[in-house]
C-alpha positions as a Markdown table, in Angstrom:
| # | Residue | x | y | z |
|---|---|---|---|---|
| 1 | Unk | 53.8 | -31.2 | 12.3 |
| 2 | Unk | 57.7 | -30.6 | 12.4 |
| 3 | Unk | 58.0 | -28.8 | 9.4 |
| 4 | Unk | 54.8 | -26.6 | 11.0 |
| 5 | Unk | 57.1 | -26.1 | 13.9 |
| 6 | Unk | 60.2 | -25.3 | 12.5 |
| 7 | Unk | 58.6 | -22.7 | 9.9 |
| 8 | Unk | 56.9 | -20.9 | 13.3 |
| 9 | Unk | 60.9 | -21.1 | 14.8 |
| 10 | Unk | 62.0 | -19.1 | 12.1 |
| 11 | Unk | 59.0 | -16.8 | 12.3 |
| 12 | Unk | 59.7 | -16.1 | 15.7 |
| 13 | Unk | 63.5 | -16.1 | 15.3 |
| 14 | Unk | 63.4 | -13.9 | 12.3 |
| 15 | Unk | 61.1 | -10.9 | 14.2 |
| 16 | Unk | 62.9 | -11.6 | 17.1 |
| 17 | Unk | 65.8 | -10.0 | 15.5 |
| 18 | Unk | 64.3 | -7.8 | 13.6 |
| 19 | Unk | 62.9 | -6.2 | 17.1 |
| 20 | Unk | 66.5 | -6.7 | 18.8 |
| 21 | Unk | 68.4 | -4.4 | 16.0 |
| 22 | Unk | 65.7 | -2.0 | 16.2 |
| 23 | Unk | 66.1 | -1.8 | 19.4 |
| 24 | Unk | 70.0 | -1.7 | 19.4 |
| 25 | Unk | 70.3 | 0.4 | 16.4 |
| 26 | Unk | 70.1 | 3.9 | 18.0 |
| 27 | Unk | 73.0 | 2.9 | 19.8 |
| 28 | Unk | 75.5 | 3.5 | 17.1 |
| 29 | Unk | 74.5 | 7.1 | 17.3 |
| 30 | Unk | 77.4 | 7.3 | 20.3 |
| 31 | Unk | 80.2 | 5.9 | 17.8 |
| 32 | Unk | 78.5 | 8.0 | 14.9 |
| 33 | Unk | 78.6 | 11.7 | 16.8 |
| 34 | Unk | 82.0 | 11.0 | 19.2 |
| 35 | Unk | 84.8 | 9.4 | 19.5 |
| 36 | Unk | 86.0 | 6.9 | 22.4 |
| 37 | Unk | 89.0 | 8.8 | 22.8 |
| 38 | Unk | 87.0 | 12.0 | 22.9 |
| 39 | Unk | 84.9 | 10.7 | 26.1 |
| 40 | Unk | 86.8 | 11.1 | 29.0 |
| 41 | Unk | 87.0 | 14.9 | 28.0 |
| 42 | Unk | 83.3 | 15.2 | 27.1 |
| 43 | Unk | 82.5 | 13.3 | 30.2 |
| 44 | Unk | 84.8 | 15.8 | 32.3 |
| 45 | Unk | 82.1 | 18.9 | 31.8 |
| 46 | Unk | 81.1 | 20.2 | 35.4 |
| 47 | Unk | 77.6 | 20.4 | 34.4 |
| 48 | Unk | 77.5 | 17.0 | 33.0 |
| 49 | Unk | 78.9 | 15.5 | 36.4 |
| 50 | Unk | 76.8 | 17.8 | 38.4 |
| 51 | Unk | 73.3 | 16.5 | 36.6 |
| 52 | Unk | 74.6 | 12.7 | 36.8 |
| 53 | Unk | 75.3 | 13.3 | 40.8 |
| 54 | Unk | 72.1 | 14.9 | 41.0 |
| 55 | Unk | 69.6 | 12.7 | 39.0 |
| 56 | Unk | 71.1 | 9.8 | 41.5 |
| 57 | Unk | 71.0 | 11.6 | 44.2 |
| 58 | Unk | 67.5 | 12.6 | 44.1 |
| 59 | Unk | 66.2 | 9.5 | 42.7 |
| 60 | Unk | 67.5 | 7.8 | 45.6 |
| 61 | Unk | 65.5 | 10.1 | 48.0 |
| 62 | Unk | 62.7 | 9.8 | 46.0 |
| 63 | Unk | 62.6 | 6.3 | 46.3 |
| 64 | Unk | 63.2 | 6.2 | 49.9 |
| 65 | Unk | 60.3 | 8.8 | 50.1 |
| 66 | Unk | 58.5 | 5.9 | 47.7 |
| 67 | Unk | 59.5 | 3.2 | 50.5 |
| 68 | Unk | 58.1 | 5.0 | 53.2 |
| 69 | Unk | 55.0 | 5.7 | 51.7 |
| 70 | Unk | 54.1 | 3.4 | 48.8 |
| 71 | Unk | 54.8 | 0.3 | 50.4 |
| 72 | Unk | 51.8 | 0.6 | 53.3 |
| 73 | Unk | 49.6 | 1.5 | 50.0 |
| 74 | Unk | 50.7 | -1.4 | 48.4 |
| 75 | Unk | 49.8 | -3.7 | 51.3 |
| 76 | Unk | 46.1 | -2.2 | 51.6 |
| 77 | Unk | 45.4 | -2.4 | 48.2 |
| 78 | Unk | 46.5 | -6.5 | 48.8 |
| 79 | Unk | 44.6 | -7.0 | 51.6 |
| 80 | Unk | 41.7 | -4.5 | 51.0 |
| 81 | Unk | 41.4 | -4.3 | 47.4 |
| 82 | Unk | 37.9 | -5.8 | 47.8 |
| 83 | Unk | 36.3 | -3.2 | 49.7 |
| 84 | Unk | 34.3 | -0.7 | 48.3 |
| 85 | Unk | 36.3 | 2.5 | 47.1 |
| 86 | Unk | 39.8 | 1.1 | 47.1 |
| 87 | Unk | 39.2 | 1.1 | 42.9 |
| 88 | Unk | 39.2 | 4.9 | 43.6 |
| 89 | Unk | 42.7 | 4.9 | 45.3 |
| 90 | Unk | 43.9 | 2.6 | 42.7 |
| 91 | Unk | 43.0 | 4.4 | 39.7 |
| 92 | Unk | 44.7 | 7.7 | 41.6 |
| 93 | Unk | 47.9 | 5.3 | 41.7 |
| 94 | Unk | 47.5 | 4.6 | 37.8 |
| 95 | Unk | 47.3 | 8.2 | 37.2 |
| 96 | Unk | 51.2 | 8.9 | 36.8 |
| 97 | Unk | 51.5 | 5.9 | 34.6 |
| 98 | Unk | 48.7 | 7.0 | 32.1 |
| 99 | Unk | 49.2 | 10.6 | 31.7 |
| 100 | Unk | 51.9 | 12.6 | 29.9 |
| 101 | Unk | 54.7 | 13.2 | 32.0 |
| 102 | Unk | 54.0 | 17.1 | 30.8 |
| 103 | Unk | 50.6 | 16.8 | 31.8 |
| 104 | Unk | 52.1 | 15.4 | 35.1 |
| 105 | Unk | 54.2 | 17.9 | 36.0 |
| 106 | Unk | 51.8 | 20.7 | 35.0 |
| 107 | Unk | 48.8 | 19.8 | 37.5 |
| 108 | Unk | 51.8 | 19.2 | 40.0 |
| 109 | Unk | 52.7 | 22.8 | 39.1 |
| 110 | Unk | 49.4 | 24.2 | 39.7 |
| 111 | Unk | 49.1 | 22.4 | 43.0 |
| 112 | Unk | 52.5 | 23.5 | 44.1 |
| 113 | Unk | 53.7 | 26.1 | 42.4 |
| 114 | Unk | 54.0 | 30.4 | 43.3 |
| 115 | Unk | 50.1 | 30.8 | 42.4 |
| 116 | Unk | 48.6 | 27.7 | 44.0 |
| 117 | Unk | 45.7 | 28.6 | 46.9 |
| 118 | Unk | 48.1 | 26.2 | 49.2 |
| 119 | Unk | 51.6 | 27.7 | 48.3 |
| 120 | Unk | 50.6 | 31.7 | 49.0 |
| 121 | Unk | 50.4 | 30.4 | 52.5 |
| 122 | Unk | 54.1 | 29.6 | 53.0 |
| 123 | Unk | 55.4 | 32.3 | 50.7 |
| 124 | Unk | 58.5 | 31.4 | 52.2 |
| 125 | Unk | 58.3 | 28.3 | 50.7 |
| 126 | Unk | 59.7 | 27.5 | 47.0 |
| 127 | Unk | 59.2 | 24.4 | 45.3 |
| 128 | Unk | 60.0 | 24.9 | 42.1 |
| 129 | Unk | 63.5 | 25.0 | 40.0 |
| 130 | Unk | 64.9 | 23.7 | 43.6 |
| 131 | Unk | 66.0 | 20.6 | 44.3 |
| 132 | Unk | 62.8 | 19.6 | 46.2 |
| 133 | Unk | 60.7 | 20.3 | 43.2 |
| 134 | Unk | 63.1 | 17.3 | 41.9 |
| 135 | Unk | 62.3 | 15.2 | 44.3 |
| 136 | Unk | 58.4 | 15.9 | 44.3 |
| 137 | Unk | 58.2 | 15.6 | 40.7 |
| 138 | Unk | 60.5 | 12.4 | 40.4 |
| 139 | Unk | 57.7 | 10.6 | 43.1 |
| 140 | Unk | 54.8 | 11.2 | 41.5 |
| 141 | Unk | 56.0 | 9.5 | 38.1 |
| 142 | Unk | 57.9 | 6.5 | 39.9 |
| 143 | Unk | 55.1 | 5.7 | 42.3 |
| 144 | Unk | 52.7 | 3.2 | 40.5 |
| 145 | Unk | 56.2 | 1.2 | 39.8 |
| 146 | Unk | 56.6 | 0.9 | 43.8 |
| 147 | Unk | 53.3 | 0.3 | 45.0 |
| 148 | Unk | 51.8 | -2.2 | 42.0 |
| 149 | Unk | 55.2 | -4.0 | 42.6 |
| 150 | Unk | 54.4 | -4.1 | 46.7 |
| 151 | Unk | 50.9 | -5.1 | 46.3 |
| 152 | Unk | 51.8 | -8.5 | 43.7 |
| 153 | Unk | 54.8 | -8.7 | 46.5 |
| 154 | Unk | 52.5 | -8.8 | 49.5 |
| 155 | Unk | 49.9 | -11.2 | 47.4 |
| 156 | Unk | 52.9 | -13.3 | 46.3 |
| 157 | Unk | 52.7 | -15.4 | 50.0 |
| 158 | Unk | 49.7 | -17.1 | 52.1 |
| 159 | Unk | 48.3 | -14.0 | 54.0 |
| 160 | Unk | 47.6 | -17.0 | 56.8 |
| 161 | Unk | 51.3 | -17.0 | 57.8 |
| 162 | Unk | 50.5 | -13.3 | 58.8 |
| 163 | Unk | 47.3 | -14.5 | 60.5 |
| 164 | Unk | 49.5 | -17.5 | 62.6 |
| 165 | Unk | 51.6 | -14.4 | 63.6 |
| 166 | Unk | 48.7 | -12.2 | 65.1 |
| 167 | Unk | 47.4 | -15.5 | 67.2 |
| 168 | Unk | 51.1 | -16.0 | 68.4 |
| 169 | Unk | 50.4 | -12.6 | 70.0 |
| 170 | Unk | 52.4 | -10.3 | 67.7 |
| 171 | Unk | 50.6 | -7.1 | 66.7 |
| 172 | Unk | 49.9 | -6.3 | 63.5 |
| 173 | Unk | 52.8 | -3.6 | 63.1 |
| 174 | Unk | 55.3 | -6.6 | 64.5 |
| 175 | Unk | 53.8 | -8.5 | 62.3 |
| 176 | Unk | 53.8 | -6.4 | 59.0 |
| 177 | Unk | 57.8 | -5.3 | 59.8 |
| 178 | Unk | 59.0 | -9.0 | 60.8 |
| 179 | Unk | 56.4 | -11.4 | 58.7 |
| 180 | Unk | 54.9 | -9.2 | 56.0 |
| 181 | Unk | 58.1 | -7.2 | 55.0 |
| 182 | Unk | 60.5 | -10.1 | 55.3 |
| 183 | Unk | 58.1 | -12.3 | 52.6 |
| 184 | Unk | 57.6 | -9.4 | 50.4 |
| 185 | Unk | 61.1 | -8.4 | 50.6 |
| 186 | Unk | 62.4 | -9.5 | 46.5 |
| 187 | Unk | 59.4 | -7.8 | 45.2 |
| 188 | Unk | 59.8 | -4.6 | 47.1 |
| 189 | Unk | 63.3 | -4.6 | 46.0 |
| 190 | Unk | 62.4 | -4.9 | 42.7 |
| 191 | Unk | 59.6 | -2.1 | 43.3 |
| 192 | Unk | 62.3 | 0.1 | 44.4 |
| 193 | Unk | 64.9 | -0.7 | 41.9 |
| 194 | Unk | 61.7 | 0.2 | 39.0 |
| 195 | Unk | 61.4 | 3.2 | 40.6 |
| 196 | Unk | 64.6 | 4.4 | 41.0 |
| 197 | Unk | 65.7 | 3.8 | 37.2 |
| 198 | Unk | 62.3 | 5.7 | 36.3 |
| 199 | Unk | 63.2 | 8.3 | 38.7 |
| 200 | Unk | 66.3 | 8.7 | 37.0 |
| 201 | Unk | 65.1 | 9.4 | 33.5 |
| 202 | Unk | 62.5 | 11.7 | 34.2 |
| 203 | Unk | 62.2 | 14.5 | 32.3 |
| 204 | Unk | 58.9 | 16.1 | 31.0 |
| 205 | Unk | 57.2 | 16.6 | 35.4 |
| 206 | Unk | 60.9 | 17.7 | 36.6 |
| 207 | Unk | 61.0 | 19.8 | 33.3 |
| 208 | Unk | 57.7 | 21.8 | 34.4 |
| 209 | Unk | 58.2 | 22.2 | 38.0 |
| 210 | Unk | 61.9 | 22.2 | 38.7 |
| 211 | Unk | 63.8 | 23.0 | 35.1 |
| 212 | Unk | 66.7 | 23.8 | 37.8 |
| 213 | Unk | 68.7 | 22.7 | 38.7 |
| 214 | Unk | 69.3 | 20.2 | 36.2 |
| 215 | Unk | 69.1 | 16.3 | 35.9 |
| 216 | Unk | 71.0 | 14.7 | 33.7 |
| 217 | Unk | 67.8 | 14.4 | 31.2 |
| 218 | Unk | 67.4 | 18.2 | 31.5 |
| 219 | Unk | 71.1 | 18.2 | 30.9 |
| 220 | Unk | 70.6 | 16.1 | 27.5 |
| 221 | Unk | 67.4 | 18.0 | 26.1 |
| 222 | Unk | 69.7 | 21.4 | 26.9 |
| 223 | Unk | 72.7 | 20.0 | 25.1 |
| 224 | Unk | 71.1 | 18.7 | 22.2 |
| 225 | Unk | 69.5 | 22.2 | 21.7 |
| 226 | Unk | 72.4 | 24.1 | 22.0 |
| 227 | Unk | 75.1 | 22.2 | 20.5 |
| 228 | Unk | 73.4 | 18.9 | 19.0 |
| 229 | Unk | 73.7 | 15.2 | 19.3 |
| 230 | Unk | 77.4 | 15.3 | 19.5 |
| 231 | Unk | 77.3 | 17.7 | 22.8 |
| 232 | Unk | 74.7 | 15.3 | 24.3 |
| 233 | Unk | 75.8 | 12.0 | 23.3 |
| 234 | Unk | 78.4 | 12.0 | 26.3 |
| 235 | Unk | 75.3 | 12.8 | 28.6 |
| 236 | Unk | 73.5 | 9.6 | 26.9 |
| 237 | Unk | 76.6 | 7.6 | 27.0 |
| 238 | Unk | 76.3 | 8.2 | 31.4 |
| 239 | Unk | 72.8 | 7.8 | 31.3 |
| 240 | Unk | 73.0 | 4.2 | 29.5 |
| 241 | Unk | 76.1 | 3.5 | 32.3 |
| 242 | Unk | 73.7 | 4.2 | 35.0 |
| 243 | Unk | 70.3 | 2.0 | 33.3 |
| 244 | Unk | 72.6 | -0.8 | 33.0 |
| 245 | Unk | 74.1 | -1.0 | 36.3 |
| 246 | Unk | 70.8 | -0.6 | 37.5 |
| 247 | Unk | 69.1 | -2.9 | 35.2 |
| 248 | Unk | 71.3 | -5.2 | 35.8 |
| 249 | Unk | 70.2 | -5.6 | 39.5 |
| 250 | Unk | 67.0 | -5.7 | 38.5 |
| 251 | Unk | 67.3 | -8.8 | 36.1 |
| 252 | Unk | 69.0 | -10.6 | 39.0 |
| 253 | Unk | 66.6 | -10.1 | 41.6 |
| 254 | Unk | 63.5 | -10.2 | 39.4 |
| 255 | Unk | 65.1 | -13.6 | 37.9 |
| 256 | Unk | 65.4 | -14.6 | 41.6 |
| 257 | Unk | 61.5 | -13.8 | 42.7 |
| 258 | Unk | 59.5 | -14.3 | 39.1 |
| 259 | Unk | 62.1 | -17.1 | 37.7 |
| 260 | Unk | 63.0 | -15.0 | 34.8 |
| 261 | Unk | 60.1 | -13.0 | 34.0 |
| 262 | Unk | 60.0 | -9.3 | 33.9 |
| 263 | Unk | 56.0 | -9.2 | 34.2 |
| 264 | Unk | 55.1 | -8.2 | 37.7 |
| 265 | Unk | 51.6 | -7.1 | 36.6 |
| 266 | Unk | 49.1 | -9.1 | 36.6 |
């Protein structure tokens, strides 16, 4: 039986680090195309500064926009995800997870874009290559990431302490903003942290609705075209700075509310 379980260690051990320099392996590419001495320069480039401030900038908005209105989704499909024709709303909530991020940004394009039925109305009104075409197309992609993580959040705690609260003669918006939200609160912080990092890195939605002004993954498919991997290596090299930091949160709180695990879907 030991020797059974020490040849399964290796196995597991072995592929383990196969996967781990697989996954690490493209990272040499920023030692390969620049040099560390060369990066404060290459990191100086207005534009490059400008798409960094921007992509955090707007994926900040866009997950307070995510905050405002995913987390009140999240809680009805906890509480009423039995009812009939609350699959319907969560299969519209899958939808940005499932489909291309192209395809995303295309039908949000079409819906909001110069020709749209709903647009010639406001002529006045230009969403795209602004920064509120950003913002619009950075939601859609990050929303499943808020409100999956605020439904598992709100279904993480005995929905009777809610009810104790309601018979203590609190109504149920006293009760959602000092029992429910207070409960849920590491998993919707870990909701919002998701979504910000996937806010941050999108590309192919914001690419078809709002090409400008740039984010800084706009910024890298731009600089690759024109000048290669070596002009947008230094682009990379910020974006990996920013995942970190803000995977790094993550880890702690998720480590916090799931005791290590990463797995907030059921």
């Amino acid at each position: 039986m030991d020797v059974k379980n020490h040849g399964f260690n290796i196995a597991v051990l072995g592929l383990s680090l196969i996967t781990v320099a697989y996954l690490a392996f493209p990272l040499t590419a920023i030692f390969i195309f620049i040099t560390l001495t060369s990066i404060p320069t290459l990191l100086s480039r207005p534009e490059v500064v400008n798409a960094f401030v921007l992509s955090a900038s707007t994926a900040t908005v866009s997950t307070m926009i995510l905050a405002v209105f995913g987390i009140p989704v999240g809680y009805l499909l906890a509480r009423f995800g039995h009812l009939p024709g609350v699959s319907i709303l969560r299969l519209l909530v899958f939808l940005p997870l499932v489909l291309p991020p192209l395809a995303s940004g295309a039908l949000l394009l079409g819906a909001l874009g110069p020709i749209s039925p709903i647009m010639r109305m406001f002529p006045m009104i230009d969403l795209t290559q602004s920064v509120s075409g950003i913002i619009i197309a950075q939601t859609y992609v990050a929303s499943p990431f808020m409100i999956f993580a605020a439904e598992i959040a709100f279904e993480s705690y005995d929905e009777s302490l809610e009810r104790v609260s309601r018979l203590l003669g609190k109504s149920r918006f006293q009760t959602f903003m000092k029992v429910s939200i207070p409960l849920a609160k590491n998993g919707l912080i870990i909701g919002s942290i998701m979504s910000w990092v996937r806010a941050v890195g999108e590309l192919g939605a914001t690419m078809m609705l709002a090409y400008n002004p740039h984010t800084i993954s706009i910024q890298i498919f731009e600089d690759n075209a024109i000048g290669g991997l070596a002009r947008a290596i230094p682009d990379i090299f910020l974006s990996i700075i920013l995942s970190i930091t803000a995977l790094t949160v993550f880890w702690l709180y998720s480590a916090k509310f799931t005791k290590g695990s990463f797995i907030l879907m059921k």
